[in-house]
C-alpha positions as CSV (number, residue, x, y, z in Angstrom):
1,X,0.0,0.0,0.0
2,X,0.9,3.5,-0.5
3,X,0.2,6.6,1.1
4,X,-1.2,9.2,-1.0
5,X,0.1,12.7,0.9
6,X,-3.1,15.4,0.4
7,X,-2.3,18.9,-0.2
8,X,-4.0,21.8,2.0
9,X,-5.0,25.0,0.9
10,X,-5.2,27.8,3.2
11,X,-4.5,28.6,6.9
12,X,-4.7,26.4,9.7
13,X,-6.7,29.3,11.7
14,X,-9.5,29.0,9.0
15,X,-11.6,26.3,7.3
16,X,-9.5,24.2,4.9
17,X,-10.4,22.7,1.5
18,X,-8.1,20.3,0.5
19,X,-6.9,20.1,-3.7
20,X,-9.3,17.0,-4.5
21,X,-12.2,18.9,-2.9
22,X,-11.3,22.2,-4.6
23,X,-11.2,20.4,-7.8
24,X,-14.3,18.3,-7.5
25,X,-16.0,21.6,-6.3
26,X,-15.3,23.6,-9.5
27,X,-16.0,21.0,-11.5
28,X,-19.3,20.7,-10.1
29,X,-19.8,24.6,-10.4
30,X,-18.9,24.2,-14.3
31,X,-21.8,21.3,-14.6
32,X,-23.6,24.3,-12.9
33,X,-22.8,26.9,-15.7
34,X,-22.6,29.0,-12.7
35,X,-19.3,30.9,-11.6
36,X,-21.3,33.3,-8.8
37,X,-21.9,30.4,-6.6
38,X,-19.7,29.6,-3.3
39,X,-19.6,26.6,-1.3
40,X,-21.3,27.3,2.2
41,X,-20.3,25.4,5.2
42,X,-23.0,25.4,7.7
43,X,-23.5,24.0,11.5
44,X,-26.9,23.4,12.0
45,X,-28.8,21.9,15.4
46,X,-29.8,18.5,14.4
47,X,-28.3,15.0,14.1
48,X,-27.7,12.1,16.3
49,X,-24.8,13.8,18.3
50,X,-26.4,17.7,18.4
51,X,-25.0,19.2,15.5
52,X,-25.0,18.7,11.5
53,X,-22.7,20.1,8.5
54,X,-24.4,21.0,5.4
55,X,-22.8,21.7,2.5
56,X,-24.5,23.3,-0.2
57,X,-24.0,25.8,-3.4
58,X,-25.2,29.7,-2.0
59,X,-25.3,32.6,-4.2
60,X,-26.3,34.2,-1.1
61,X,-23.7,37.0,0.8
62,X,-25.1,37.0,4.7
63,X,-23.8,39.8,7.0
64,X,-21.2,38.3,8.6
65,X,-20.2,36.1,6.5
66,X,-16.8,34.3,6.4
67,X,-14.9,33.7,2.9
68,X,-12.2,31.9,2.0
69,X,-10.8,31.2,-1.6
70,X,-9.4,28.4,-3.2
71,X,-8.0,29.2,-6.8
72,X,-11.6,29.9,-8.4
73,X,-13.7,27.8,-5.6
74,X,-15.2,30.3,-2.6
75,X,-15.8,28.4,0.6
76,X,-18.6,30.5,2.7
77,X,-19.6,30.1,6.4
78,X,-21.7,31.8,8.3
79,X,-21.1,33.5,12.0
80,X,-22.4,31.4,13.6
81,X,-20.8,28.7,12.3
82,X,-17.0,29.7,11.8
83,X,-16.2,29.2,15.7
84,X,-17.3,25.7,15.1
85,X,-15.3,24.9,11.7
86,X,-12.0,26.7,12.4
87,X,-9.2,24.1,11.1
88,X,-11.4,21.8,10.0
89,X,-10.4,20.3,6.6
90,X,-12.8,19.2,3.9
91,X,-11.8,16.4,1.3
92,X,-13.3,14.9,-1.5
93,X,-12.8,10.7,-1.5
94,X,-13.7,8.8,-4.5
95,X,-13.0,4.7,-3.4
96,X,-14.9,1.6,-3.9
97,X,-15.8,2.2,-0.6
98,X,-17.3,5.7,0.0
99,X,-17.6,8.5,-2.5
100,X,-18.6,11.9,-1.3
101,X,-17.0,15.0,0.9
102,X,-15.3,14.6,3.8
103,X,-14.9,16.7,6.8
104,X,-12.1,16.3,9.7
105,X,-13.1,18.6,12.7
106,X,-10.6,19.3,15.1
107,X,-13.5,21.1,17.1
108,X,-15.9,18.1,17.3
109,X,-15.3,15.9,20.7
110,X,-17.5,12.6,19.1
111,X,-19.6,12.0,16.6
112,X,-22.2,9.6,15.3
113,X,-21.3,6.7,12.8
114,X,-22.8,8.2,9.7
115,X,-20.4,11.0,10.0
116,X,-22.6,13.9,9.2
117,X,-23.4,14.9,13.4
118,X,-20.9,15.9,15.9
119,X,-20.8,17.1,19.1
């Protein structure tokens, strides 16, 4: 086996995206035909563990509102949620065994087994 070493873009006081995200995440925005979409990162109540990411395409700009870039990919979370995403890394995994986005929370003290609640 190998080890594949992953490439991070950005600082490690903000939310990361790593280059396999970034690039899935444009391509998607190209599928799109839209280039004035961003990538929100939200923290939601919810969940088996209390709290829920969501991950979705926003053309929205809320007051408060933190943004990071990626070469031509915006990541967007809101003020609420930045306290709970700083440092925390998204990837994009494409196996035999899962497909989809990632994310690796430094914040979160356990989570459930689907992956997609923390606490």
């Amino acid at each position: 086996m190998s080890t594949t070493e992953v490439n991070i873009t950005s600082t490690a006081t903000g939310i990361l995206l790593t280059d396999a995200a970034a690039v899935k995440v444009a391509a998607l925005l190209e599928q799109e035909g839209r280039n004035d979409l961003s990538l929100r990162v939200a923290v939601q109540p919810g969940g088996c563990s209390g709290l829920r990411y969501q991950l979705y395409f926003d053309d929205r700009a809320l007051d408060g509102d933190t943004v990071t870039e990626f070469g031509s990919v915006k990541v967007v979370t809101d003020k609420m949620s930045t306290p709970y995403l700083m440092g925390a890394s998204i990837d994009f995994v494409d196996t035999i065994e899962k497909q989809g986005f990632t994310i690796d929370n430094p914040n979160a003290q356990g989570s459930c087994a689907c992956g997609d609640s923390f606490n």
